[in-house]
PDB file of N, H, CA, C and O in Angstrom:
ATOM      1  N   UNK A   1     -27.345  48.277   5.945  1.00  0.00           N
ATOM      2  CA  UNK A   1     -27.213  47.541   4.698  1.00  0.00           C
ATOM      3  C   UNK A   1     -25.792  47.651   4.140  1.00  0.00           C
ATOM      4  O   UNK A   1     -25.219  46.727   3.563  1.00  0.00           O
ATOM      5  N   UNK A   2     -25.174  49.098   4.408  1.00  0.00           N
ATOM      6  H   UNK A   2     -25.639  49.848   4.877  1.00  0.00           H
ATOM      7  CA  UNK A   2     -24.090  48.974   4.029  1.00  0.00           C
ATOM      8  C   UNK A   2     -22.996  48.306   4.714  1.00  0.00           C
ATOM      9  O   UNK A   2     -22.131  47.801   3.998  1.00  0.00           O
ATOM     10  N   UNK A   3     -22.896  48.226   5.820  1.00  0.00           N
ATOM     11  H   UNK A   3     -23.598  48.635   6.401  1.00  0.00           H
ATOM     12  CA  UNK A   3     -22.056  47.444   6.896  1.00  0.00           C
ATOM     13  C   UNK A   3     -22.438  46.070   6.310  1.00  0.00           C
ATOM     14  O   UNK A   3     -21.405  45.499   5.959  1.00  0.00           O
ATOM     15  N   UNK A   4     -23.717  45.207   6.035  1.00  0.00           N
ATOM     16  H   UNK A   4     -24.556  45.672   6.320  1.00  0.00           H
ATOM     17  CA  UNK A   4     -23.855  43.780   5.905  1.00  0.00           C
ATOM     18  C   UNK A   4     -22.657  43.375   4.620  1.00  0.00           C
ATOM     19  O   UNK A   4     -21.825  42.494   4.402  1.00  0.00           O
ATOM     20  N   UNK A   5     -23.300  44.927   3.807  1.00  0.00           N
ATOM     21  H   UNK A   5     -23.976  45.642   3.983  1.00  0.00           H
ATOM     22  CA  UNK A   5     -22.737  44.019   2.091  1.00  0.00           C
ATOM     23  C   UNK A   5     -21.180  44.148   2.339  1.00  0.00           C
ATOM     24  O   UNK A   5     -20.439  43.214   2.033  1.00  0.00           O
ATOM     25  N   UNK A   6     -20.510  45.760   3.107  1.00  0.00           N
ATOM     26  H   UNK A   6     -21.112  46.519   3.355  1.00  0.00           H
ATOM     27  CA  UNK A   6     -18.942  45.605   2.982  1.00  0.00           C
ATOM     28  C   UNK A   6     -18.353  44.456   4.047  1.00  0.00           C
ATOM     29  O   UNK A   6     -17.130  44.337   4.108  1.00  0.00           O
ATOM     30  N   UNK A   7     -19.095  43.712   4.783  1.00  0.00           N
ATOM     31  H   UNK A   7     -20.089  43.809   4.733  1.00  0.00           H
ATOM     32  CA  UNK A   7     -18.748  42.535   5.652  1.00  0.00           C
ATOM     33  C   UNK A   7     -18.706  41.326   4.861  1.00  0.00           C
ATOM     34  O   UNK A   7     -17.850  40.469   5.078  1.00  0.00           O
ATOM     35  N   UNK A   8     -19.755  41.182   3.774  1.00  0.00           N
ATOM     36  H   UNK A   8     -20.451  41.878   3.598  1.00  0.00           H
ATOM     37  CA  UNK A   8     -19.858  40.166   3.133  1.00  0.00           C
ATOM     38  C   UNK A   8     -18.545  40.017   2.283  1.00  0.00           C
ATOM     39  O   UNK A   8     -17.796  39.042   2.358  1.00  0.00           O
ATOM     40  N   UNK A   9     -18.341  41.212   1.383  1.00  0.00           N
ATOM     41  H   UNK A   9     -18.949  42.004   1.322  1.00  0.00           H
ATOM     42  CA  UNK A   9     -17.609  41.321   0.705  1.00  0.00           C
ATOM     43  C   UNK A   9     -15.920  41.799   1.476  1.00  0.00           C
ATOM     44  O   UNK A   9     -15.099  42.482   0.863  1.00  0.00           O
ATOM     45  N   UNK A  10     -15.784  41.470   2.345  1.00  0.00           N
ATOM     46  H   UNK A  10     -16.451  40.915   2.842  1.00  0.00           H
ATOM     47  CA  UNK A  10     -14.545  40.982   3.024  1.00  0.00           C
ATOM     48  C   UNK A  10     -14.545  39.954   3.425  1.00  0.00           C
ATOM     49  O   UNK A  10     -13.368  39.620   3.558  1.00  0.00           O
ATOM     50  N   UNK A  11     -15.531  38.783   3.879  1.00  0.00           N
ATOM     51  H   UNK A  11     -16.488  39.054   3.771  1.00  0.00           H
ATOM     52  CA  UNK A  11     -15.260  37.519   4.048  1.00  0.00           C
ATOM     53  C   UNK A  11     -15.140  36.951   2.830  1.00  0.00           C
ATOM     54  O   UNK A  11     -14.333  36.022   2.822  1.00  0.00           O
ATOM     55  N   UNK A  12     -15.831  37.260   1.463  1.00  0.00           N
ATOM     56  H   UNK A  12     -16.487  38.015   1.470  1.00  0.00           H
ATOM     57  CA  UNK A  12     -15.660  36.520   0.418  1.00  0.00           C
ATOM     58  C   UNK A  12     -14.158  36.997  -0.182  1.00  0.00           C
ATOM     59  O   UNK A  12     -13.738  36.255  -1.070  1.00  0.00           O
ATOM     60  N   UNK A  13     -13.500  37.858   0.091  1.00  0.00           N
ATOM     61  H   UNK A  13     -13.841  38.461   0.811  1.00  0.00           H
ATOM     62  CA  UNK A  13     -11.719  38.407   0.206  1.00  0.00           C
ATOM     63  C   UNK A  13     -11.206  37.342   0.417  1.00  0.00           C
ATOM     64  O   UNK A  13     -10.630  36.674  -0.442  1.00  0.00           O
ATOM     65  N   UNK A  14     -11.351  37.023   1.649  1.00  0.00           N
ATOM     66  H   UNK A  14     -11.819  37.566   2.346  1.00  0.00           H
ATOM     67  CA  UNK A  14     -10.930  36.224   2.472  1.00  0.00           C
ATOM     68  C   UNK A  14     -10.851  34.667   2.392  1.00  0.00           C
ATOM     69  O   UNK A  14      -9.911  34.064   2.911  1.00  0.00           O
ATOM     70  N   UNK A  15     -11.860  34.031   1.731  1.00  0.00           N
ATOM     71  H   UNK A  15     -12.624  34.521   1.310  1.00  0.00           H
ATOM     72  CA  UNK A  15     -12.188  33.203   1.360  1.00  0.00           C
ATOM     73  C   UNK A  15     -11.529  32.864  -0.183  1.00  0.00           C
ATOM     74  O   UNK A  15     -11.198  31.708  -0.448  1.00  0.00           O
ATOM     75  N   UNK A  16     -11.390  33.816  -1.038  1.00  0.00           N
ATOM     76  H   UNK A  16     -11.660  34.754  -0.823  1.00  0.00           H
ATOM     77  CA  UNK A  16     -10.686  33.693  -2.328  1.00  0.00           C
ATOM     78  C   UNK A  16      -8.979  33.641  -1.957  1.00  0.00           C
ATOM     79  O   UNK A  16      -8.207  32.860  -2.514  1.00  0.00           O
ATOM     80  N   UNK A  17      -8.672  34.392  -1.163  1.00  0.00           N
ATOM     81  H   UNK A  17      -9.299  35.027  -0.711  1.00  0.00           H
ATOM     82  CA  UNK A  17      -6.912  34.611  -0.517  1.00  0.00           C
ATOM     83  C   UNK A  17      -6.939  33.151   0.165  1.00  0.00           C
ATOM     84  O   UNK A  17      -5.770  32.768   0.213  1.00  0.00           O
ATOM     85  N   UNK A  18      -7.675  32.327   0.630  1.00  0.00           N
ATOM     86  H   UNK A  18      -8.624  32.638   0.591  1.00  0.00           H
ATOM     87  CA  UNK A  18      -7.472  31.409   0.983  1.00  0.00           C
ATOM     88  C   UNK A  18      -7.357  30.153  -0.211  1.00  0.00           C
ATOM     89  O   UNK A  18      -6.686  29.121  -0.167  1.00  0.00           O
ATOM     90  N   UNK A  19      -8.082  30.551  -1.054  1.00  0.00           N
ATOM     91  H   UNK A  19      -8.627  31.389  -1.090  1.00  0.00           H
ATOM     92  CA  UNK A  19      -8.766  29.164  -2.269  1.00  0.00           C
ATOM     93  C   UNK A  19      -6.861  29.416  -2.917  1.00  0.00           C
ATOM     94  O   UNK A  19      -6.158  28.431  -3.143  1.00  0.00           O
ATOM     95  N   UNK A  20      -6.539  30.313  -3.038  1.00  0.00           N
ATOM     96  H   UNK A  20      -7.111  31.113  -2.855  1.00  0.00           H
ATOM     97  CA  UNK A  20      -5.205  30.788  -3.821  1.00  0.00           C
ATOM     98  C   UNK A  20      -4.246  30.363  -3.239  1.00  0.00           C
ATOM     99  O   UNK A  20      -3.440  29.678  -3.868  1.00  0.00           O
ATOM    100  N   UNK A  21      -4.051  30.629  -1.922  1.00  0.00           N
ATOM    101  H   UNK A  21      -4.705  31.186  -1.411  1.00  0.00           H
ATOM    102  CA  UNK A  21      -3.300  29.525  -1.266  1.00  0.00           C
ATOM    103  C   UNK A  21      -2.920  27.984  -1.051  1.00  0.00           C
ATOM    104  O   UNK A  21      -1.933  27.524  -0.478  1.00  0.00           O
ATOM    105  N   UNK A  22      -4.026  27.290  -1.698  1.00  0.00           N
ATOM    106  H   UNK A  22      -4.828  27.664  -2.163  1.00  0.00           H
ATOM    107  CA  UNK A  22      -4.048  26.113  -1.692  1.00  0.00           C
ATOM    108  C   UNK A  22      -3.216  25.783  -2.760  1.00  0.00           C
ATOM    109  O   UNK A  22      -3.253  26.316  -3.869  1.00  0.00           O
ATOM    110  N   UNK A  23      -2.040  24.390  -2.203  1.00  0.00           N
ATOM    111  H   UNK A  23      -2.010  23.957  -1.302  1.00  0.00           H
ATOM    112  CA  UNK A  23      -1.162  23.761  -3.287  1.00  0.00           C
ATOM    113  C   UNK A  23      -2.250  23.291  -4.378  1.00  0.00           C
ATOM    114  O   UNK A  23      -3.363  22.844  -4.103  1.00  0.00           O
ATOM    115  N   UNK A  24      -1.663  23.497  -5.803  1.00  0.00           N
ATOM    116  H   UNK A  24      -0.759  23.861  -6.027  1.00  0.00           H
ATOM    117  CA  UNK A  24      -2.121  22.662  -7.003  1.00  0.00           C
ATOM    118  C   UNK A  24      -1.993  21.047  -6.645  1.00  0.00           C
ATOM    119  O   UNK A  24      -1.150  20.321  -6.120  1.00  0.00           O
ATOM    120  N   UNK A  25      -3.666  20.860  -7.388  1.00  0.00           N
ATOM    121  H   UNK A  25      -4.351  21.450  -7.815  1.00  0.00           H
ATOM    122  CA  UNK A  25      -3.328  19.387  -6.904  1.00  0.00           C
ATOM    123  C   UNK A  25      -2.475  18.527  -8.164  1.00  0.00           C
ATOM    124  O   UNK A  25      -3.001  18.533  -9.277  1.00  0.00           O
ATOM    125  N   UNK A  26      -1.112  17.763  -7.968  1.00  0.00           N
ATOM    126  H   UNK A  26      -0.685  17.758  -7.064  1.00  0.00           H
ATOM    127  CA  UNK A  26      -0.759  17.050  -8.941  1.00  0.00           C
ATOM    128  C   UNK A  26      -0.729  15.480  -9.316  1.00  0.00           C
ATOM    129  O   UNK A  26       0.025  14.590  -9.711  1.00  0.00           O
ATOM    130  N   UNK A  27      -2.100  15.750  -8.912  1.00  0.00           N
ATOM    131  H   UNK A  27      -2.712  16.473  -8.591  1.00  0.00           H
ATOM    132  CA  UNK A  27      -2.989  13.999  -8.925  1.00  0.00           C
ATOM    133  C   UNK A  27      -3.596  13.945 -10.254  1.00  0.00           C
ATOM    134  O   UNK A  27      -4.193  12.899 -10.510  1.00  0.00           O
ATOM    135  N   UNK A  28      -3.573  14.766 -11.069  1.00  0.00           N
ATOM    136  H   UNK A  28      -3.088  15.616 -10.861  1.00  0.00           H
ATOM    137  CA  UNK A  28      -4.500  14.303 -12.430  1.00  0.00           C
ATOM    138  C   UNK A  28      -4.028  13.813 -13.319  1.00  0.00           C
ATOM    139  O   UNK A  28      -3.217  14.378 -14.052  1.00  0.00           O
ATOM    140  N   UNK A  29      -4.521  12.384 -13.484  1.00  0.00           N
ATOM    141  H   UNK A  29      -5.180  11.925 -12.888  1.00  0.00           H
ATOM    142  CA  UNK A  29      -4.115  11.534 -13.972  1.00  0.00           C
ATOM    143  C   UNK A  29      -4.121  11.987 -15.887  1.00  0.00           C
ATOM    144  O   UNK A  29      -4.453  13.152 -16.101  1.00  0.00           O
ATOM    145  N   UNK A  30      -3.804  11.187 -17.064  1.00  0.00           N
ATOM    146  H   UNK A  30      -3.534  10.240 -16.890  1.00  0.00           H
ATOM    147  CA  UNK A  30      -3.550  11.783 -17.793  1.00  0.00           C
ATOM    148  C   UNK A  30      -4.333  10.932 -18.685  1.00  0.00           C
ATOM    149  O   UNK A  30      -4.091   9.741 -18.488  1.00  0.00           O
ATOM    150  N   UNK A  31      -5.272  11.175 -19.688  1.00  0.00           N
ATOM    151  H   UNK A  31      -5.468  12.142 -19.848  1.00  0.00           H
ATOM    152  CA  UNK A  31      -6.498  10.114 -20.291  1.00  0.00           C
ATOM    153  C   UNK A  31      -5.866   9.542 -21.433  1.00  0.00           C
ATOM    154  O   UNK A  31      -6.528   8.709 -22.052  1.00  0.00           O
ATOM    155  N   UNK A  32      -4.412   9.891 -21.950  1.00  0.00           N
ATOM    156  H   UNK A  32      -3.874  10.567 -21.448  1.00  0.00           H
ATOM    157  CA  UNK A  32      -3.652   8.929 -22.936  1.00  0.00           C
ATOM    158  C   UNK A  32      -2.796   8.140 -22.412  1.00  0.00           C
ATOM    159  O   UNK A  32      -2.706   6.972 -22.789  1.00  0.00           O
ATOM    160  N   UNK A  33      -1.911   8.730 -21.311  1.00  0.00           N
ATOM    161  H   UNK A  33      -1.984   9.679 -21.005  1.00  0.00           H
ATOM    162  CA  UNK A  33      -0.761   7.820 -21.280  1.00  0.00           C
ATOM    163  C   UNK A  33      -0.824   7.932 -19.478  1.00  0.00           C
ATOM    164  O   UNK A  33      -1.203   8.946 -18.891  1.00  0.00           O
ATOM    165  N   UNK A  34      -0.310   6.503 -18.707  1.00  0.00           N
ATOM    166  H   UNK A  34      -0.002   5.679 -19.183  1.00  0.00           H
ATOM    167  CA  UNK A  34      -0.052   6.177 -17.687  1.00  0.00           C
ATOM    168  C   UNK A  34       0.850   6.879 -16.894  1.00  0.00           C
ATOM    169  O   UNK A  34       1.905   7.269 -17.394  1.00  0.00           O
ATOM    170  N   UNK A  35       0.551   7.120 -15.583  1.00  0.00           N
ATOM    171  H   UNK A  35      -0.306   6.803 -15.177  1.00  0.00           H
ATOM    172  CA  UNK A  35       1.402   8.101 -14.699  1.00  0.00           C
ATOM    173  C   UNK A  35       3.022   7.026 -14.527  1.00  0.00           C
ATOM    174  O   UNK A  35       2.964   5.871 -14.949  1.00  0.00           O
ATOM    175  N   UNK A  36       3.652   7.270 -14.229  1.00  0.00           N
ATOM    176  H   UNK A  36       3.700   8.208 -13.886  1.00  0.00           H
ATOM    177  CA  UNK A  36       4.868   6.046 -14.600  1.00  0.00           C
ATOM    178  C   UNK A  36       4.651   5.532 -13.079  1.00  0.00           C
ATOM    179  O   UNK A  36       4.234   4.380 -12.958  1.00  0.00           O
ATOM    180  N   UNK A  37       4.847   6.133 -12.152  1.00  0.00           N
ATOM    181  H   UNK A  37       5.185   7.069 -12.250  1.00  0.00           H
ATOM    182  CA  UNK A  37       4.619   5.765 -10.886  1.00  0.00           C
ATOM    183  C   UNK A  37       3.548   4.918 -10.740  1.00  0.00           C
ATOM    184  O   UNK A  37       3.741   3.798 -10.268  1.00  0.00           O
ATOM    185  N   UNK A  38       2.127   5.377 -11.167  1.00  0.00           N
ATOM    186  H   UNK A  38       1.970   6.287 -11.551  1.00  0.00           H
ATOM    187  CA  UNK A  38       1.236   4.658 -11.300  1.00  0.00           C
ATOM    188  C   UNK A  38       1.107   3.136 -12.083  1.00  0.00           C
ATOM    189  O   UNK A  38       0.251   2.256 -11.996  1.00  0.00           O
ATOM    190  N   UNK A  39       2.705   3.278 -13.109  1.00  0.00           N
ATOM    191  H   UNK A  39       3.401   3.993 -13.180  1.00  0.00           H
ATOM    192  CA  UNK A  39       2.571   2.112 -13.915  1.00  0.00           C
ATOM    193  C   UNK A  39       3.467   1.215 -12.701  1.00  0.00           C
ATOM    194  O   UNK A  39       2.872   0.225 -12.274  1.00  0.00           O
ATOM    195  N   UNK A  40       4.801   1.483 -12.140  1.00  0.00           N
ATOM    196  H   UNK A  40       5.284   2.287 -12.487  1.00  0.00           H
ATOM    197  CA  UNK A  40       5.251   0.644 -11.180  1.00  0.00           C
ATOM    198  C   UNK A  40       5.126   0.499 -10.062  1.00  0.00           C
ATOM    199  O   UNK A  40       6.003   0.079  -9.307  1.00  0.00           O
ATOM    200  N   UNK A  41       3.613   0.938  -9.649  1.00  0.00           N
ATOM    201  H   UNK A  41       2.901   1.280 -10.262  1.00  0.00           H
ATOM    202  CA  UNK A  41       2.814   0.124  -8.696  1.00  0.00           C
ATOM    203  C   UNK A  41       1.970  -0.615  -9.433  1.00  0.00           C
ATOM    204  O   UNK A  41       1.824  -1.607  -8.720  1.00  0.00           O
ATOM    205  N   UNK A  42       1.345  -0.773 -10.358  1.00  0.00           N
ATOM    206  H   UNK A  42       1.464   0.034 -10.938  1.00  0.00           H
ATOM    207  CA  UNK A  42       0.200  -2.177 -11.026  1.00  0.00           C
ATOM    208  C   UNK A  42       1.488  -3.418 -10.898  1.00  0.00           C
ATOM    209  O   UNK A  42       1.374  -4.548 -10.424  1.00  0.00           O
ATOM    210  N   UNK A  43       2.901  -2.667 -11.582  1.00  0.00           N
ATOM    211  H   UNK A  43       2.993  -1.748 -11.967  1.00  0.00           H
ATOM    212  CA  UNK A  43       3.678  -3.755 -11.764  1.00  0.00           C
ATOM    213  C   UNK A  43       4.181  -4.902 -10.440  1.00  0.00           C
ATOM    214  O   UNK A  43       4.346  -6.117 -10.552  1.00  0.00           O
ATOM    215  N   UNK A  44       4.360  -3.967  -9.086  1.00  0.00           N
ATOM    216  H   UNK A  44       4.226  -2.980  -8.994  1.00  0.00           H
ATOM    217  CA  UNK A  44       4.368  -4.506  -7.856  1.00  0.00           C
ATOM    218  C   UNK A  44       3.509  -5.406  -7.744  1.00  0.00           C
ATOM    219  O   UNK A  44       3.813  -6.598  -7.768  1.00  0.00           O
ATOM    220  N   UNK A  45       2.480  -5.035  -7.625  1.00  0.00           N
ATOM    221  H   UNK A  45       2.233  -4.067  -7.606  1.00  0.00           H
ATOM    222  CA  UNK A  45       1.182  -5.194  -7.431  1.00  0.00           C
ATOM    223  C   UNK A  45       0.760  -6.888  -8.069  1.00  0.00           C
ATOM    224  O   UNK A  45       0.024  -7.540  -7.327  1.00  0.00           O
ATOM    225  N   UNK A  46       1.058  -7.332  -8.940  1.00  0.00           N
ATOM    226  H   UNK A  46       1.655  -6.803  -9.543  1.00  0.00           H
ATOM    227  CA  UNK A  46       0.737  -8.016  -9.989  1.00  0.00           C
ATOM    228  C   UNK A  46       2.000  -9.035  -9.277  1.00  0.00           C
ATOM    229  O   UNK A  46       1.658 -10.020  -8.624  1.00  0.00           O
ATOM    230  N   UNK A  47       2.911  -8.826  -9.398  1.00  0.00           N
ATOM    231  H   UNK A  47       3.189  -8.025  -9.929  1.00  0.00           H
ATOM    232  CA  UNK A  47       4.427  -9.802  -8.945  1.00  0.00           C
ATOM    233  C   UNK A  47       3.459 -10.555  -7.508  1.00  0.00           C
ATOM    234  O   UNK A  47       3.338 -11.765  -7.316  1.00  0.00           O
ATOM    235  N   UNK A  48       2.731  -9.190  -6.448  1.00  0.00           N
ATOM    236  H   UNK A  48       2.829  -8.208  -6.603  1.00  0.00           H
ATOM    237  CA  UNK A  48       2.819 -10.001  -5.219  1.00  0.00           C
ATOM    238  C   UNK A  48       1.962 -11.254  -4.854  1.00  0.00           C
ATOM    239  O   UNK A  48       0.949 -11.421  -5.533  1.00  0.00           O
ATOM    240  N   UNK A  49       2.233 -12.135  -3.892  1.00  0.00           N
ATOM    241  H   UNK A  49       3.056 -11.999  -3.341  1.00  0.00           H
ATOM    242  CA  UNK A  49       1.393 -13.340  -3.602  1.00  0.00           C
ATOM    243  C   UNK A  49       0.457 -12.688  -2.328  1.00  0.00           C
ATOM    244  O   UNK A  49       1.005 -12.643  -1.226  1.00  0.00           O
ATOM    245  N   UNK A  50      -0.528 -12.331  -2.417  1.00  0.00           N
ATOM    246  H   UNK A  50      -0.973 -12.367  -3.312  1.00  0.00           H
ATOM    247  CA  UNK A  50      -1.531 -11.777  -1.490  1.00  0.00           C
ATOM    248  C   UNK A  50      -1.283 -12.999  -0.159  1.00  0.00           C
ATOM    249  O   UNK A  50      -1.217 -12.783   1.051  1.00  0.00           O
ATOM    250  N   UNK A  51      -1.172 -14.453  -0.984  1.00  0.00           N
ATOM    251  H   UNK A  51      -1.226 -14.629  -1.967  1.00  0.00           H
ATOM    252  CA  UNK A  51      -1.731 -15.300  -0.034  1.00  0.00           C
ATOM    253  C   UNK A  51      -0.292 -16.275   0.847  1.00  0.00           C
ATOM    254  O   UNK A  51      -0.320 -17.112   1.749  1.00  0.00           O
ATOM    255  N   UNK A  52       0.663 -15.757   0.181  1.00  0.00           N
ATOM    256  H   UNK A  52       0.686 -15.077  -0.552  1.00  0.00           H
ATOM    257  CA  UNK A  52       1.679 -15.900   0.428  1.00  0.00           C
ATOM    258  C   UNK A  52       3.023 -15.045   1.592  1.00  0.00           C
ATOM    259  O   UNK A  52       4.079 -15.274   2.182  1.00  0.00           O
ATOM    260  N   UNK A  53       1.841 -13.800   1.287  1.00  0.00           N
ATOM    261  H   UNK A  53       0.984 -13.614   0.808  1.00  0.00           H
ATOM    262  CA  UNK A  53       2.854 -12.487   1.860  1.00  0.00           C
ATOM    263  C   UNK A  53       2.463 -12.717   3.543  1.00  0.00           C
ATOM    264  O   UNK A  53       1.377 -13.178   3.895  1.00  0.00           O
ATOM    265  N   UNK A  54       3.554 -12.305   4.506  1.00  0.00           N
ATOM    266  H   UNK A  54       4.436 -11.930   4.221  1.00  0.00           H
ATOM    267  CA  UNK A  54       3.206 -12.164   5.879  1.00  0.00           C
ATOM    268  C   UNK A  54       2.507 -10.688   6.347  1.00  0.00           C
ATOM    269  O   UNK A  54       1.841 -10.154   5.460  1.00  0.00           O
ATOM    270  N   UNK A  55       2.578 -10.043   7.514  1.00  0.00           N
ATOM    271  H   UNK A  55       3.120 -10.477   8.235  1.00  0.00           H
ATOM    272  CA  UNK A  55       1.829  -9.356   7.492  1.00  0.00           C
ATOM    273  C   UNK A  55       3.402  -7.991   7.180  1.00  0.00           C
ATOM    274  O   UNK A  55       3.493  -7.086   6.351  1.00  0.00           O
ATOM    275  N   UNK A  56       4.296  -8.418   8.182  1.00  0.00           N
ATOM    276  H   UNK A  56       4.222  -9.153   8.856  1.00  0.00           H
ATOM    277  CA  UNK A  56       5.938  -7.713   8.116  1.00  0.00           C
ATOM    278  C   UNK A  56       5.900  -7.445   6.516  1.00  0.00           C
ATOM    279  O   UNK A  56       5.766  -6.260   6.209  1.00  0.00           O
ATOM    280  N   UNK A  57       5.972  -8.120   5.751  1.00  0.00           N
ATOM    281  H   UNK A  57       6.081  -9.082   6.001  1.00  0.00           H
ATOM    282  CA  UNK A  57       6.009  -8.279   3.988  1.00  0.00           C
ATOM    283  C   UNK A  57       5.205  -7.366   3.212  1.00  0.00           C
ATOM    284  O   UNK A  57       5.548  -6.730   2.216  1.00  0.00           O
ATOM    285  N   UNK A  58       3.761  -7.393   3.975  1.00  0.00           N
ATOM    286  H   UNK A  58       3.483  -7.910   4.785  1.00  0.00           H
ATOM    287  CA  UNK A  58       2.703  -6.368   3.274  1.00  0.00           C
ATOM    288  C   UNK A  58       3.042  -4.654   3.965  1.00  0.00           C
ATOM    289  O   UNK A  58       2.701  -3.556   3.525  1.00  0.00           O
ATOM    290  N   UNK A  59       3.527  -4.878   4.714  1.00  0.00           N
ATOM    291  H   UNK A  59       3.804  -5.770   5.072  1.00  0.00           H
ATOM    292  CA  UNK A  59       3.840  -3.547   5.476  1.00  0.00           C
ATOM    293  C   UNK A  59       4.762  -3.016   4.628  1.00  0.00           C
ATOM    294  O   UNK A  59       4.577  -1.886   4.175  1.00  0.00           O
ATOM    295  N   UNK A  60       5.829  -3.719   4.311  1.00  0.00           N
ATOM    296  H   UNK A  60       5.979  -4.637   4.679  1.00  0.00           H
ATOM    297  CA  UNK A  60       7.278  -3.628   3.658  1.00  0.00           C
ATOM    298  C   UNK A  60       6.899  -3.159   2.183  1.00  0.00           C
ATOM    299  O   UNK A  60       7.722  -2.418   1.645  1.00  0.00           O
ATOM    300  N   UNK A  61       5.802  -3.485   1.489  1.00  0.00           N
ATOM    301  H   UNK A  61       5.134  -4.088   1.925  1.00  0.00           H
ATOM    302  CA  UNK A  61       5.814  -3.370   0.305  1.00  0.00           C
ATOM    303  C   UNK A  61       4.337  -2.106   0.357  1.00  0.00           C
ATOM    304  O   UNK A  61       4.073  -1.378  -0.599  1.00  0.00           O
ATOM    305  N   UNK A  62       3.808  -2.108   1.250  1.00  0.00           N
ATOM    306  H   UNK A  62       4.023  -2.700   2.027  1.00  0.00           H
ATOM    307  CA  UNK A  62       2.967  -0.747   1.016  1.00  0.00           C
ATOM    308  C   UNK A  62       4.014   0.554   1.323  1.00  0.00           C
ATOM    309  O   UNK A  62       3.851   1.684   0.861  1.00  0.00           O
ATOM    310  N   UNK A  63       4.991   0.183   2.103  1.00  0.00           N
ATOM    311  H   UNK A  63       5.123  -0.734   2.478  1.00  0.00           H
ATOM    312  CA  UNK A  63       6.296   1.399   1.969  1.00  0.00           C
ATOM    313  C   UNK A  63       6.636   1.683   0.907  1.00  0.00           C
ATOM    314  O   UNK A  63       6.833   2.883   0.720  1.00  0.00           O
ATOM    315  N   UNK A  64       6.805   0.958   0.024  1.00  0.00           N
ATOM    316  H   UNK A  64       6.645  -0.017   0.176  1.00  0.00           H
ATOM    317  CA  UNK A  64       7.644   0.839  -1.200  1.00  0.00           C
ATOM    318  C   UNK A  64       6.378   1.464  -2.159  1.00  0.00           C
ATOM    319  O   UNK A  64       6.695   2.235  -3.064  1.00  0.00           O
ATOM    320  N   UNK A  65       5.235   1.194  -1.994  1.00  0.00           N
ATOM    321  H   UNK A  65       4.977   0.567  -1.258  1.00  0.00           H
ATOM    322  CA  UNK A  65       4.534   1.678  -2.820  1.00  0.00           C
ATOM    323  C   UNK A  65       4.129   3.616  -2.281  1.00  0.00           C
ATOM    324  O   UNK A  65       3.685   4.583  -2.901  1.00  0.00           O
ATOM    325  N   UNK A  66       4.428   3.466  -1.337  1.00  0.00           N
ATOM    326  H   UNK A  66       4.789   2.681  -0.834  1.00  0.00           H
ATOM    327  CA  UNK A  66       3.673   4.896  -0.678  1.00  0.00           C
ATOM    328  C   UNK A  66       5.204   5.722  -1.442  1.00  0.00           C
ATOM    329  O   UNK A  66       5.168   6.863  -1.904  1.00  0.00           O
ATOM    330  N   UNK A  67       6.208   5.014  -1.427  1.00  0.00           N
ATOM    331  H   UNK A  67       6.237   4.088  -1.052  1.00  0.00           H
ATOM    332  CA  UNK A  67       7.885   5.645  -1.571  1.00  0.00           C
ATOM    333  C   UNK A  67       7.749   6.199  -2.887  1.00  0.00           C
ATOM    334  O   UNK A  67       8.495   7.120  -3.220  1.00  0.00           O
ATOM    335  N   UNK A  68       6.523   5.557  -4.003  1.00  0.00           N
ATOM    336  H   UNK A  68       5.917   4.809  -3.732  1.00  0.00           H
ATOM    337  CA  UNK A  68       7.030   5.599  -5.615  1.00  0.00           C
ATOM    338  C   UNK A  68       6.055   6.680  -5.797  1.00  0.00           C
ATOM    339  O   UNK A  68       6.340   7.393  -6.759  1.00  0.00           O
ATOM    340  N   UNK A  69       4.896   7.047  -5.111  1.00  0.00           N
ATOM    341  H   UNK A  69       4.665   6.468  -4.329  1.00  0.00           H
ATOM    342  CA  UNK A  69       4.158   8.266  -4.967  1.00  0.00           C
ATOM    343  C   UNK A  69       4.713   9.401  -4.626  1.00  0.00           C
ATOM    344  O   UNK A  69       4.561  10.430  -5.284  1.00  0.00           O
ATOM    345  N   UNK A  70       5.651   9.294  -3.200  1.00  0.00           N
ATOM    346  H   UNK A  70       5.775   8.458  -2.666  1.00  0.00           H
ATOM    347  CA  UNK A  70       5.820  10.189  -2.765  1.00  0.00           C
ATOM    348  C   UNK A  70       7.568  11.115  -3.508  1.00  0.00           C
ATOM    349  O   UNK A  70       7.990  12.220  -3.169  1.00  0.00           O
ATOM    350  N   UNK A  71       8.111  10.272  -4.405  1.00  0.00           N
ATOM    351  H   UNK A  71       7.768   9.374  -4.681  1.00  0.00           H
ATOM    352  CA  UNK A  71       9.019  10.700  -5.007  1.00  0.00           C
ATOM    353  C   UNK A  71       8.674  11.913  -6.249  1.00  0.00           C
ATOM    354  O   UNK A  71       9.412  12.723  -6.809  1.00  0.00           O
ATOM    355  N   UNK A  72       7.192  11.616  -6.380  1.00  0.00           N
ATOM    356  H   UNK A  72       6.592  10.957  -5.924  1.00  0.00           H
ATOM    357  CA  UNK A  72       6.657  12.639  -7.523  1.00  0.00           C
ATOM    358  C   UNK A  72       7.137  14.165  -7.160  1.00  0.00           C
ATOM    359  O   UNK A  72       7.567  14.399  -6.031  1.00  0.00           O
ATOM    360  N   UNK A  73       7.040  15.308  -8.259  1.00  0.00           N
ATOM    361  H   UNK A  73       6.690  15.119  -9.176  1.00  0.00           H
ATOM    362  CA  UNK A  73       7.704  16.361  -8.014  1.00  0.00           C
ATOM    363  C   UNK A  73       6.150  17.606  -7.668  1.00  0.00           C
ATOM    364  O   UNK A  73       6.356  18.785  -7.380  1.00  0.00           O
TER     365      UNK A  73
END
């Protein structure tokens, strides 16, 4: 019994040293005001012609949108 519980209670160690390790996530959005990034992609977004764009064009501009995410700090 004692071997089960001090086994248990080293995988759950183990398991917390891991949860702590994990990057903060800085996806939470904010319930007053707009992420700015988030505001100049609606703004992209809104400019483009879905029915107009080629496929080279939609590629080109999901870069540009993946670019305004990935500049976050």
């Amino acid at each position: 019994d004692i071997m089960h519980h001090l086994e248990q209670d080293q995988s759950r160690h183990q398991h917390q040293e891991k949860i702590q390790q994990l990057p903060a996530n800085n996806y939470q959005l904010s319930l007053f005001e707009a992420d700015p990034a988030f505001s100049q992609a609606q703004a992209l977004l809104r400019k483009l012609d879905v029915n107009a764009t080629s496929p080279v064009e939609a590629l080109l501009k999901l870069t540009e949108l993946k670019a305004l995410f990935d500049k976050k700090p």
